[in-house]
VEXVEX-906679 format. One record per residue: chain; x, y, z of N, C-alpha, C, CB in turn; residue number from 0. Coordinates in Angstrom, 3 decimals. Glycine has a CB too. Layout:
   cadena         nu         nv         nw        cau        cav        caw         cu         cv         cw        cbu        cbv        cbw   num
        A          X          Y          Z          X          Y          Z          X          Y          Z          X          Y          Z   NUM
...
***
This chain:
   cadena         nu         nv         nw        cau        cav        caw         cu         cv         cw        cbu        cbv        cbw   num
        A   -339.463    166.944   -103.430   -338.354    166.546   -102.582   -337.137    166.302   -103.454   -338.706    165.288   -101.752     0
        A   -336.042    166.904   -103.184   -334.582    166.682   -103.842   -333.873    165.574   -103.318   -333.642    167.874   -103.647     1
        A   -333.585    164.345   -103.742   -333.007    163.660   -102.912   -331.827    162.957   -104.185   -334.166    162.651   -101.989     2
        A   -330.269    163.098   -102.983   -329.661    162.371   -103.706   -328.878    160.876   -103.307   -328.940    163.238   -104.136     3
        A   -328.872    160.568   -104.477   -328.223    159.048   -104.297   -326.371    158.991   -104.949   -329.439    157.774   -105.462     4
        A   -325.629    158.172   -103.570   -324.568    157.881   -103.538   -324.416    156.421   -104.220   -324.190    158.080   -102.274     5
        A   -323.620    156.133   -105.335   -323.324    155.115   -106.092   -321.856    154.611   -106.406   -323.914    155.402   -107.137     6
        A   -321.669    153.199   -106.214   -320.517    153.192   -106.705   -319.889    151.622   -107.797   -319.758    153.482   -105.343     7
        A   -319.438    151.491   -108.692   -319.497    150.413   -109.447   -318.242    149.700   -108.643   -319.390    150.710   -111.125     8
        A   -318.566    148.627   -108.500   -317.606    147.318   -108.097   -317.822    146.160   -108.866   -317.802    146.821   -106.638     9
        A   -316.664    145.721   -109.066   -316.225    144.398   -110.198   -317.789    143.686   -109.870   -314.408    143.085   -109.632    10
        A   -318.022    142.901   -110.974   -319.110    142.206   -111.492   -319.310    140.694   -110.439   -318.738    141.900   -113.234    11
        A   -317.590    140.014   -111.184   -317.603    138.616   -110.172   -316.645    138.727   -108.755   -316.908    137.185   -111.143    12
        A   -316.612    137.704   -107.876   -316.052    137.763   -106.575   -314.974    137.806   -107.291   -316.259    136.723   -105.427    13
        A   -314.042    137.449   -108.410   -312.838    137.231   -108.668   -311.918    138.708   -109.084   -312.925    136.154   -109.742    14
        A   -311.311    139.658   -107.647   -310.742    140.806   -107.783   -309.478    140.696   -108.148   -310.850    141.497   -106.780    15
        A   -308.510    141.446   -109.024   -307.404    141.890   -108.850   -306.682    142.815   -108.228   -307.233    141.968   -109.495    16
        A   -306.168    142.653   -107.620   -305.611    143.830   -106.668   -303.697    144.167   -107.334   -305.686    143.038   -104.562    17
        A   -303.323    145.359   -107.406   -301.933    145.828   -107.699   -301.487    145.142   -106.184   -301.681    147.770   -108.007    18
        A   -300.155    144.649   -106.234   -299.731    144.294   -105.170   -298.468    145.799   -104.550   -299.111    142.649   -105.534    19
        A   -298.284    146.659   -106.056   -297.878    147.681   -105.439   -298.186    149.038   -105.026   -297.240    147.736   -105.817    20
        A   -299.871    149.142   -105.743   -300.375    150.414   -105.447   -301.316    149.652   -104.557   -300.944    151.449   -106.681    21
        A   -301.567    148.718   -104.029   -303.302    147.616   -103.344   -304.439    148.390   -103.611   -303.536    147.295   -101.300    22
        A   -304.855    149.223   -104.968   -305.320    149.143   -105.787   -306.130    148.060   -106.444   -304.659    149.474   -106.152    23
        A   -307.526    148.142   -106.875   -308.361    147.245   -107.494   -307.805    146.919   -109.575   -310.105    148.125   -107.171    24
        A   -307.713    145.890   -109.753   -307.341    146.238   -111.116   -308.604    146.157   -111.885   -306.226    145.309   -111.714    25
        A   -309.577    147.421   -112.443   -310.375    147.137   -112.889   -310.650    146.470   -114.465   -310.766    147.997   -112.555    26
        A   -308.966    146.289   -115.176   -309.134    145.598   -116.615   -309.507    144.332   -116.440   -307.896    145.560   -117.500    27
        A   -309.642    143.731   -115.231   -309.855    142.220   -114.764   -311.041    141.656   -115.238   -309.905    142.047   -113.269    28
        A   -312.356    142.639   -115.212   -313.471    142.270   -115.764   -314.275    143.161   -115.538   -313.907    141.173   -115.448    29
        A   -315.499    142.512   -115.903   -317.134    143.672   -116.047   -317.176    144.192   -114.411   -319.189    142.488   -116.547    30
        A   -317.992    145.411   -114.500   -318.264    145.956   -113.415   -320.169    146.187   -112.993   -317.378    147.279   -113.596    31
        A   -320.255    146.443   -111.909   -321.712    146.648   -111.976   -321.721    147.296   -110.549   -322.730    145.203   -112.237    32
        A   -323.421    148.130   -110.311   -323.577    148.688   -109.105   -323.657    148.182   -108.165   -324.281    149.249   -109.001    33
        A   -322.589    148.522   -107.263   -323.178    147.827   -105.934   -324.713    147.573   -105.886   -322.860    148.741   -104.670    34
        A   -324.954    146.576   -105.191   -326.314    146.010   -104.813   -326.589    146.667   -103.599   -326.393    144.431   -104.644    35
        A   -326.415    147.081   -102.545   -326.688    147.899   -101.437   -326.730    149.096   -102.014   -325.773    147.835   -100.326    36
        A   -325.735    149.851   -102.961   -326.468    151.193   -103.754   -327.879    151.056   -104.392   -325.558    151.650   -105.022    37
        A   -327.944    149.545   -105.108   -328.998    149.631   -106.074   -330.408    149.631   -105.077   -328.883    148.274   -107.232    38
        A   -330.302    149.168   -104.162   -331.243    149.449   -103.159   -331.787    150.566   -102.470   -330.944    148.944   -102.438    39
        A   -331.027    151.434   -102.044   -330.581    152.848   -101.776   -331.537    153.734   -103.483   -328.266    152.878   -101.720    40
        A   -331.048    153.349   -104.452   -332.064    153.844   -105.103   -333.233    153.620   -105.467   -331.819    154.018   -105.745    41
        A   -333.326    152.428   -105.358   -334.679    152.004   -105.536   -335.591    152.429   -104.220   -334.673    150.401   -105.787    42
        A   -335.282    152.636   -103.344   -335.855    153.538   -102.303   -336.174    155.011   -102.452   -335.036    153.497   -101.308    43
        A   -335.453    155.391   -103.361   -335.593    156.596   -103.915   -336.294    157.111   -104.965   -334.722    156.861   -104.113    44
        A   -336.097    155.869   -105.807   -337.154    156.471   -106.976   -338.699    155.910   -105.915   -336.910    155.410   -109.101    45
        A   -338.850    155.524   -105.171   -340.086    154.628   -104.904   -340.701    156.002   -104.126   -339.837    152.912   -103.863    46
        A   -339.836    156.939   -103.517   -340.124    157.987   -102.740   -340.404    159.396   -104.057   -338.695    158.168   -101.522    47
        A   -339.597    158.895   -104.571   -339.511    160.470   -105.597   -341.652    159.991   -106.463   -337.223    160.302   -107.654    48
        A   -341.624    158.776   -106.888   -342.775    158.373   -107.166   -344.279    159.399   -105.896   -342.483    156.496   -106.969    49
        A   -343.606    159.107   -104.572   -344.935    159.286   -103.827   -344.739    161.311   -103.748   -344.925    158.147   -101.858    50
        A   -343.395    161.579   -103.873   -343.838    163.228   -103.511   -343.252    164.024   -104.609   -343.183    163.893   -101.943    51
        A   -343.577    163.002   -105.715   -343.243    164.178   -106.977   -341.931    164.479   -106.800   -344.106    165.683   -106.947    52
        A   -340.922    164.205   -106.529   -339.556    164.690   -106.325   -338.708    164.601   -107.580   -338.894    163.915   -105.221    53
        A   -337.372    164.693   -107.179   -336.111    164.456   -107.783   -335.022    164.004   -107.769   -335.822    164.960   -107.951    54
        A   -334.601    163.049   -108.318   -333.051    162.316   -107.982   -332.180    162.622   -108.132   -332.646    161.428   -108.358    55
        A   -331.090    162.821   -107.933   -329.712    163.399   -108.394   -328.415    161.954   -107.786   -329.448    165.345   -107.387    56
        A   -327.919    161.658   -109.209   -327.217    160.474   -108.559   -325.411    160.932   -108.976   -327.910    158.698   -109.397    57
        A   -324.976    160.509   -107.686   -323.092    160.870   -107.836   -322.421    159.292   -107.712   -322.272    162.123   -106.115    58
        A   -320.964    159.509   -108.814   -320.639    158.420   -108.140   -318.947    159.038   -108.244   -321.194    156.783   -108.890    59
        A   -318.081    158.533   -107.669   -316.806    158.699   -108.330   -316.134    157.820   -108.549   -316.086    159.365   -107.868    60
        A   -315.216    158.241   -109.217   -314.757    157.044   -110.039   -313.842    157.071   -112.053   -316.409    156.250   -110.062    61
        A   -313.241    156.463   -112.195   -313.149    156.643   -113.662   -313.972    156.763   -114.822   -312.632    155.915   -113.961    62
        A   -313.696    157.367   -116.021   -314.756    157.455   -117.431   -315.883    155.890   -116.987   -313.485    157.150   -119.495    63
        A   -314.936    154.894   -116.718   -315.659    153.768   -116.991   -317.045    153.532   -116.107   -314.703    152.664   -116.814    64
        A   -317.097    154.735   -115.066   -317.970    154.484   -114.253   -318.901    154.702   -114.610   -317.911    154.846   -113.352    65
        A   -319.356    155.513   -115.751   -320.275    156.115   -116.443   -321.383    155.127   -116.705   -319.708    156.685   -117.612    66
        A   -321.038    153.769   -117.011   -322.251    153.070   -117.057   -323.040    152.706   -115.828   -322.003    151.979   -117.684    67
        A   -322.155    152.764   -114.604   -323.565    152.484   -113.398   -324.312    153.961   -113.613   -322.959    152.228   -111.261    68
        A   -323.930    155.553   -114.176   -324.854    156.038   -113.960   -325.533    156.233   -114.863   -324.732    156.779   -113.435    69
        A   -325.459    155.389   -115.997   -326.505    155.091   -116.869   -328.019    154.087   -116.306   -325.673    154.351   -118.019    70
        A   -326.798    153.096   -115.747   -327.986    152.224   -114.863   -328.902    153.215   -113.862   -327.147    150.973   -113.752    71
        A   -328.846    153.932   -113.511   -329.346    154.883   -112.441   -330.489    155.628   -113.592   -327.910    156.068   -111.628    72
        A   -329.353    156.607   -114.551   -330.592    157.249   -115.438   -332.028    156.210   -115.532   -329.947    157.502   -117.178    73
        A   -331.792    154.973   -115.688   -332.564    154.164   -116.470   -333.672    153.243   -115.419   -331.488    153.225   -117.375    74
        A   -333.131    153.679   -113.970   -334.023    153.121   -113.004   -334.885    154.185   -112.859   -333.418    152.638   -111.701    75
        A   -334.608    155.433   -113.141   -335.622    156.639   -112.607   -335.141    157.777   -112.276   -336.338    156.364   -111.472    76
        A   -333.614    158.344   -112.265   -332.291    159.137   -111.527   -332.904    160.044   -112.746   -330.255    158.421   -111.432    77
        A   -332.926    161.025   -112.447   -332.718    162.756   -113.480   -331.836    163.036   -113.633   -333.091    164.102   -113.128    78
        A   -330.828    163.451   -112.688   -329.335    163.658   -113.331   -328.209    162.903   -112.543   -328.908    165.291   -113.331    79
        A   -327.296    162.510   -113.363   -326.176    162.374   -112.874   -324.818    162.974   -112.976   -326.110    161.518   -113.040    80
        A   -323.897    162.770   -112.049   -322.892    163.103   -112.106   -321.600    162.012   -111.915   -323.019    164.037   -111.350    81
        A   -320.954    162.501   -112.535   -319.589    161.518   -112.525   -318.768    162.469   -111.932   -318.913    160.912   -114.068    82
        A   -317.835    162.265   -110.759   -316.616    162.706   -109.972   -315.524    162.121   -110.362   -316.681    162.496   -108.617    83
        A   -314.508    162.582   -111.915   -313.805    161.913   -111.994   -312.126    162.882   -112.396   -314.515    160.923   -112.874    84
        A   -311.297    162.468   -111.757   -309.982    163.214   -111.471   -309.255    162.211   -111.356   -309.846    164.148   -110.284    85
        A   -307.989    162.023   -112.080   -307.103    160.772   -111.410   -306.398    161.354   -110.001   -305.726    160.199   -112.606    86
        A   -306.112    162.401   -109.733   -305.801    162.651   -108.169   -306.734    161.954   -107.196   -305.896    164.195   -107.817    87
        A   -307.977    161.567   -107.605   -308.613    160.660   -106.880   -308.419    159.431   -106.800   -309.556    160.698   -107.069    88
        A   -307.845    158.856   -107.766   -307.881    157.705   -108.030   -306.820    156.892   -106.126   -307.071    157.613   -109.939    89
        A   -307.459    155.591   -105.965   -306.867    155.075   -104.782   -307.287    155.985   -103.413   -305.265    155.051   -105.038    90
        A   -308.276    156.674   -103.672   -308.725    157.518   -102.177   -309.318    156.018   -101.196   -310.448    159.068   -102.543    91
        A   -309.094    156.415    -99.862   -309.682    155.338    -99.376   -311.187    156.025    -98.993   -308.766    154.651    -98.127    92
        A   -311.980    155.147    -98.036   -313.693    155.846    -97.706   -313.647    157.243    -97.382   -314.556    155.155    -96.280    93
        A   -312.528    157.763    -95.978   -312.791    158.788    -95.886   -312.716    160.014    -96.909   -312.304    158.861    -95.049    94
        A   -311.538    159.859    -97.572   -311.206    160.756    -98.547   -312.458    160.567    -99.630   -309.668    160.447    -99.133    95
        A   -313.201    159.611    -99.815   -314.273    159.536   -100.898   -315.556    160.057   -100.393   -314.496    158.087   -101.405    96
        A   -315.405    159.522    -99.124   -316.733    160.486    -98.397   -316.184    162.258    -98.492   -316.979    159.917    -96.252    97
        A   -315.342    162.876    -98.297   -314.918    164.117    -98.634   -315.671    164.540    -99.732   -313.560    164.174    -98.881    98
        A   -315.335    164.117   -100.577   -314.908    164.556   -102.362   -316.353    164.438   -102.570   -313.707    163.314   -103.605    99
        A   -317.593    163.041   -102.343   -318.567    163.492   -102.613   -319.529    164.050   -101.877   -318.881    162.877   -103.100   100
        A   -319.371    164.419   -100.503   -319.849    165.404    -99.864   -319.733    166.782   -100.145   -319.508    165.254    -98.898   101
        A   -318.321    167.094   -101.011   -317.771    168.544   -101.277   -319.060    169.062   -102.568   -315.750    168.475   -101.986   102
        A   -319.150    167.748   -103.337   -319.752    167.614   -104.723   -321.472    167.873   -104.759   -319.374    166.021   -105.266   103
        A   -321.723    166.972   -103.474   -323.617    167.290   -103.495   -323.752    168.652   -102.975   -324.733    166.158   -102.309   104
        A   -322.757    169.445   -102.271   -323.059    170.736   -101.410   -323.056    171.755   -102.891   -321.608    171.177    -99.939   105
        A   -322.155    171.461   -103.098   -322.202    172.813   -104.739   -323.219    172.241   -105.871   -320.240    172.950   -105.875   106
        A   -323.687    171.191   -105.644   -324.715    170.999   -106.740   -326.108    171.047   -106.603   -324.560    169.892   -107.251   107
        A   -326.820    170.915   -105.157   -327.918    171.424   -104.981   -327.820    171.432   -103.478   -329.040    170.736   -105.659   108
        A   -328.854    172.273   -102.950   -329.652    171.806   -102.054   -330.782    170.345   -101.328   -330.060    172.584   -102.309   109
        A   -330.223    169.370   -100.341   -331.173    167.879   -101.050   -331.391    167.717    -99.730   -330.381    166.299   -102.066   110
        A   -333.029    167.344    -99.862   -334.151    167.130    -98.382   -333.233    165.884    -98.194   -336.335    166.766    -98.574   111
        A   -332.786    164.540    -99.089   -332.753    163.491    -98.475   -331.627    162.985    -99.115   -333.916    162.753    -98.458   112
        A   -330.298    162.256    -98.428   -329.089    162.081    -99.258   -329.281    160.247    -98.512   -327.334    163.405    -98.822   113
        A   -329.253    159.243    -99.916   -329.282    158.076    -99.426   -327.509    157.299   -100.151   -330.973    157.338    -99.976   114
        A   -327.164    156.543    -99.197   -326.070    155.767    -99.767   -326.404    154.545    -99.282   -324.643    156.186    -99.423   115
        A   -325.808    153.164    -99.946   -325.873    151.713    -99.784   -324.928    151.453    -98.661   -325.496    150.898   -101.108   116
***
């Protein structure tokens, strides 16, 4: 079974910065980490890839810096990842992010099961 997982890193503590002129997240503010509703979403996945022999494929988008939630992913059980990163993206709101990584899992495989948090 091919299944992929949707990921995305959000600031570490409740304490956000926001640009008051782009309302933009300021991510130099502090550490970041995976959403917890993603990290769930995969852990459902590796727990499935466990019962039918499968495969993970994890996306996230986002800046260079995002690279460490998909390290966290490699390291839960994920085979490959991908990083979606373009500053023309940068400030997309959901829909436009749901776009970009919907555009992204269609050209990268074929997947029985697509989970997001």
């Amino acid at each position: 079974m091919k299944i992929a997982v949707c990921i995305k890193e959000v600031p570490a503590s409740g304490e956000v910065s926001v640009d008051p002129a782009t309302h933009r997240i300021q991510r130099s503010s502090g550490a970041s980490v995976v959403n917890q509703a993603d990290l769930n979403a995969l852990t459902e996945a590796v727990k499935i890839k466990t019962d039918t022999h499968g495969e993970i494929d994890v996306f996230t988008m986002g800046p260079e810096s995002a690279k460490s939630a998909l390290f966290t992913a490699l390291a839960m059980g994920a085979d490959r990842a991908f990083l979606i990163c373009d500053p023309v993206f940068a400030g997309s709101d959901a829909l436009a992010t749901a776009k970009i990584l919907a555009s992204a899992l269609s050209i990268t495989d074929s997947y029985d099961l697509i989970l997001c948090g």
